[in-house]
C-alpha positions in Angstrom: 0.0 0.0 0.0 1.7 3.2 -1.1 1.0 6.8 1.2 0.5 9.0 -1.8 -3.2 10.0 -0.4 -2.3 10.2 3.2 0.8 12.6 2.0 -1.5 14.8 -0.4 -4.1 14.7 2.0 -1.3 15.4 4.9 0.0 18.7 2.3 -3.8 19.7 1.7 -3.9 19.4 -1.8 -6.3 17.9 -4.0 -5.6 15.0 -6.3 -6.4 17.5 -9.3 -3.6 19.8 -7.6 -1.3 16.9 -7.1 -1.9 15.3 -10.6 -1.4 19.4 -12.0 2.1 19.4 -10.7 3.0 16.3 -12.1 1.8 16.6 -15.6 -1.0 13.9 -15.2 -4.6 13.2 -15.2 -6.8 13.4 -12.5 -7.7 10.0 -12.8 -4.2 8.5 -13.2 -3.6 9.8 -9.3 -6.5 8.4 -8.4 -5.2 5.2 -10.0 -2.1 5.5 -8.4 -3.8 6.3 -4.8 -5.9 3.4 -5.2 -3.3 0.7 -6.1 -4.9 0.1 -9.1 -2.0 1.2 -11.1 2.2 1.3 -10.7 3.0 4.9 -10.9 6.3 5.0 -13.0 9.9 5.4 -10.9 10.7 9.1 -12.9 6.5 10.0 -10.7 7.5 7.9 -8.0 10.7 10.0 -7.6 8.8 13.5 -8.7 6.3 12.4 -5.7 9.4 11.5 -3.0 11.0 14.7 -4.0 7.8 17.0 -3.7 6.5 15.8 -0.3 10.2 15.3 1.0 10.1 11.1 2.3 12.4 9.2 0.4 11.1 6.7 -2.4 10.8 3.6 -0.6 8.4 5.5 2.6 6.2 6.6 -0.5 5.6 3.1 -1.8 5.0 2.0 1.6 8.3 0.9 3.7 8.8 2.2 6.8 11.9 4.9 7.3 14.8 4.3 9.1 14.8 5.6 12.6 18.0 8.3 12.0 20.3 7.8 14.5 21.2 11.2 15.8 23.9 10.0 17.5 26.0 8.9 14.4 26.3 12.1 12.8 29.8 13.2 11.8 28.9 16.6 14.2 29.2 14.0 17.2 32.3 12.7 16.8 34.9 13.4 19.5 37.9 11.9 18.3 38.9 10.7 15.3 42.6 8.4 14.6 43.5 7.2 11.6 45.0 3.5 11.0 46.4 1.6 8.1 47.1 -1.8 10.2 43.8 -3.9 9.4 44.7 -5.5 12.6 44.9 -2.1 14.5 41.5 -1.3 13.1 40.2 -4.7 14.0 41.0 -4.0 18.0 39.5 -0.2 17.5 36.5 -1.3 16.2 35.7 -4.2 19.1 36.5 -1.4 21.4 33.4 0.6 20.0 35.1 3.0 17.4 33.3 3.4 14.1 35.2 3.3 10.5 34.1 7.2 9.3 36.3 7.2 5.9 38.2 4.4 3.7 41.0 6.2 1.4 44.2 4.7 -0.2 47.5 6.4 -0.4 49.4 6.1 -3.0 53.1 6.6 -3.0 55.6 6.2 -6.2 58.9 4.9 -6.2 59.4 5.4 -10.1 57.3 5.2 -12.6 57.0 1.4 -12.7 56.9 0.8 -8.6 54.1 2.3 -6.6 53.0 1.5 -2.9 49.6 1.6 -2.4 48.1 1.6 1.1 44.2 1.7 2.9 44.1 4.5 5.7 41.3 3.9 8.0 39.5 7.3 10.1 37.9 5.4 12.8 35.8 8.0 15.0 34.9 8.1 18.8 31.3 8.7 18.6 31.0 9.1 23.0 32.9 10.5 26.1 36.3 11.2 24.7 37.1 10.5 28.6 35.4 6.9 28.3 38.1 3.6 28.1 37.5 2.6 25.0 38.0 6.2 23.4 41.2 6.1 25.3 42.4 2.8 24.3 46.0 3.1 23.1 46.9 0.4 21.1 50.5 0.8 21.8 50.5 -0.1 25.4 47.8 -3.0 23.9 50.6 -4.0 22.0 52.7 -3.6 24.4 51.4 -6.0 26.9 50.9 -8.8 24.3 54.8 -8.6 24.0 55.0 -8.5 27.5 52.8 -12.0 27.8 54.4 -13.8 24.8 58.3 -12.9 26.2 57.1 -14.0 30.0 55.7 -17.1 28.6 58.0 -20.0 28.4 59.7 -20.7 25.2 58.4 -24.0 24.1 54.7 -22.5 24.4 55.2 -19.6 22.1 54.7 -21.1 19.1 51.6 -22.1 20.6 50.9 -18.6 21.9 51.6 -17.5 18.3 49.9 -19.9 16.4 46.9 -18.8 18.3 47.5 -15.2 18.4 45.7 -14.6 15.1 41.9 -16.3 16.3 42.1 -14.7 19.8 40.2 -12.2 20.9 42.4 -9.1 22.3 40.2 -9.1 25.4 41.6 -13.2 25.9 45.3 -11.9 26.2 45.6 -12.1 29.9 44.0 -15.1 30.0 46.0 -16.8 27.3 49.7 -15.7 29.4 47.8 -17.2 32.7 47.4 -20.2 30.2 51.0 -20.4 29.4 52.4 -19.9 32.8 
């Protein structure tokens, strides 16, 4: 069931008004209204556009709630990245990928480097944990655990390194000890 009536009706128009601005007859609105007849995507669009829904809400579908709080004007910090593995541990800590880009670097005209840069933004407190969550000292402690843990078990440690979970660290060095 498209809302093309309750809109008009909503905007106080008549269908004759309506089907004016449009170009149409009368009675292909009422068409339309009824379900009786598929208006055409260049009317449905023409329709979207006048009453200011988008295209889908017109036809029927119900709108995405719009999240407020994910709007670019809410981020409070913003780091960029270009480990995939560095991302990875941003993102489970609750930071939000806000741009993909590549960088492109030339070492002659046959050799170029080519990298993804990652902006990842804080989206809350820019007091909270996970906005202050420093990978480096993350990084650092995993050294920390594999170097304490004895050396026939760290090839364990580091074959499962990659399918761990960063929050599992600690309990992987209690594991080894």
């Amino acid at each position: 069931m498209n809302r093309i009536a309750e809109l008009r009706k909503r905007v106080g128009w008549s269908q004759v008004e309506l089907a004016g601005k449009l170009n149409i007859a009368q009675n292909t609105m009422s068409q339309y209204e009824n379900g009786n007849r598929e208006p055409s995507s260049r009317i449905v669009l023409q329709l979207a556009d006048l009453f200011g829904v988008s295209p889908n809400y017109l036809l029927g579908e119900e709108e995405p709630e719009k999240r407020m709080d994910m709007l670019l004007t809410s981020v409070t910090k913003i780091q960029e990245e270009s480990d995939p593995s560095k991302v990875n541990l941003l993102l489970k800590k609750g930071w939000r990928i806000i741009l993909v880009r590549e960088d492109k670097a030339f070492f002659s005209k046959d050799h170029q480097y080519t990298r993804t840069i990652y902006s990842l933004g804080w989206f809350g407190d820019p007091s909270s944990p996970g906005a202050n969550f420093s990978l480096d000292e993350q990084l650092g402690e995993m050294y920390s655990i594999f170097m304490n843990a004895p050396s026939y078990k760290r090839a364990w440690f580091l074959g499962g390194l990659k399918r761990m979970d960063p929050d599992s660290w600690e309990t992987a060095n209690s594991d080894n000890n």
